[in-house]
C-alpha positions in Angstrom: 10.6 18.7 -8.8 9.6 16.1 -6.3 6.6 14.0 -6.1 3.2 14.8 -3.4 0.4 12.4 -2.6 -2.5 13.2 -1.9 -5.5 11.0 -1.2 -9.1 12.7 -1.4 -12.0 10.7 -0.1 -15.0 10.5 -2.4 -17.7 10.5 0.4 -17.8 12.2 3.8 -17.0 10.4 7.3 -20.9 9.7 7.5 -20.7 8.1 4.1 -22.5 11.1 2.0 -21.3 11.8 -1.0 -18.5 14.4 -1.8 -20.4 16.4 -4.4 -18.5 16.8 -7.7 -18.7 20.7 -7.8 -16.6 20.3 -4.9 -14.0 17.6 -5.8 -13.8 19.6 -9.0 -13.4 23.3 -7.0 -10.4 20.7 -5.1 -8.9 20.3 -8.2 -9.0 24.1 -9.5 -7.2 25.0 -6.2 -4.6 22.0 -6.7 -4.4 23.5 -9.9 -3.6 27.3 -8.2 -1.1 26.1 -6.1 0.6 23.7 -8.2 1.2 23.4 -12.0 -1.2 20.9 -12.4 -2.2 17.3 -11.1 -2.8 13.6 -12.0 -5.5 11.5 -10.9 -3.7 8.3 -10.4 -6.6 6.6 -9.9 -9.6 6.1 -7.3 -9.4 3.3 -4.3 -10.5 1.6 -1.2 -8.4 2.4 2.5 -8.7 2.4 5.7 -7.5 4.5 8.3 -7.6 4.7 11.9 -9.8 7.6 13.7 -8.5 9.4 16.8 -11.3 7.0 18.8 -9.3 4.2 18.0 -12.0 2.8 15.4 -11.0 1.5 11.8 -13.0 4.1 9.0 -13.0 2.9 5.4 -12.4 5.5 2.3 -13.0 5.2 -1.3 -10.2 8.1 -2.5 -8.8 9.6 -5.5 -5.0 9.2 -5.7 -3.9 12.7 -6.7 0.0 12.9 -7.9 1.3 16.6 -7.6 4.7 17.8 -9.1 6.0 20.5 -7.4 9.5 22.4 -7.0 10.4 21.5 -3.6 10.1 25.0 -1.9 6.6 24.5 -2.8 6.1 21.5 -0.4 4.7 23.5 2.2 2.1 25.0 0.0 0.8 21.8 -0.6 0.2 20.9 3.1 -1.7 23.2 3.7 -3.8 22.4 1.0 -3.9 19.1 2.1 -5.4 20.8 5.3 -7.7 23.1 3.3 -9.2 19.6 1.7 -9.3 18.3 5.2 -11.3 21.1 6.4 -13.1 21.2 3.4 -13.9 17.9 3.5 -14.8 17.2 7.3 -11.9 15.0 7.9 -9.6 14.1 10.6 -6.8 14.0 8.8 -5.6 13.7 5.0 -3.0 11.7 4.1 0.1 13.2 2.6 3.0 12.2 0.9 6.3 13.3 -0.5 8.2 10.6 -2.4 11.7 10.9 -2.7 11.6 11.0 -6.6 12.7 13.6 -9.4 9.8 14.4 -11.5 10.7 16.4 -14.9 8.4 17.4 -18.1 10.2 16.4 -20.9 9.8 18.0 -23.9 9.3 16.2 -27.3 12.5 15.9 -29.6 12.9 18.6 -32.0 12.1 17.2 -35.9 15.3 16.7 -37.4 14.5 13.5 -39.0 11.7 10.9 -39.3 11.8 7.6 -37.5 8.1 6.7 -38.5 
C-alpha cells in the first residue's frame, strides 16, 4: 500500500469555521473510500491563491493507506473536500513509501 496526504483546512477561505459535522462527514467518506485514516496532526500553512496573494490555513494532516489502484479514488476525494470546502485547491500527496498492517505475533511464548 502506499501512503496519501491530505491536508484539510479547519476554517473556510473567509476565515469561518469548518463546522465539525462536516469535518466529521469528511472523515466518514475517507473512511468509504479508503480503509480508514490517521489524523497526523493539525497545523499552520500557507499557500498561494490564483491572485497571486499569500492565504494562511490551520489544517488537519490526514495520512491515508491505500492499495495503489486506489490512488485515483482518493483525488477525487481530495476534490470533493475541495468543493466541499470552498477551496481553490487541496493539497495532495503520494509518498513513495510501503505502508503494511502488521498483525500481532501469534502466542507461542511469553516474553513479559
Amino acid at each position: 500500500m502506499k501512503r496519501c496526504v491530505v491536508l484539510i483546512p479547519v476554517n473556510y477561505n473567509d476565515g469561518a469555521p469548518v463546522p465539525k459535522t462536516v469535518i466529521t462527514r469528511i472523515r466518514a467518506k475517507i473512511d468509504e473510500v479508503a480503509d480508514g485514516h490517521y489524523v497526523a496532526g493539525v497545523g499552520p500553512g500557507t499557500y498561494r491563491m490564483a491572485s497571486g496573494q499569500m492565504h494562511s490555513d490551520i489544517c488537519l494532516q490526514v495520512w491515508i493507506a491505500v492499495d495503489p489502484e486506489r490512488i485515483g479514488a482518493i483525488k477525487q476525494l481530495a476534490a470533493w473536500i475541495g468543493r466541499v470546502l470552498r477551496q481553490e485547491s487541496v493539497y495532495f500527496e503520494v509518498l513513495d513509501s510501503d505502508v503494511e498492517f502488521i498483525p500481532p505475533e501469534t502466542e507461542t511464548g511469553r516474553d513479559e
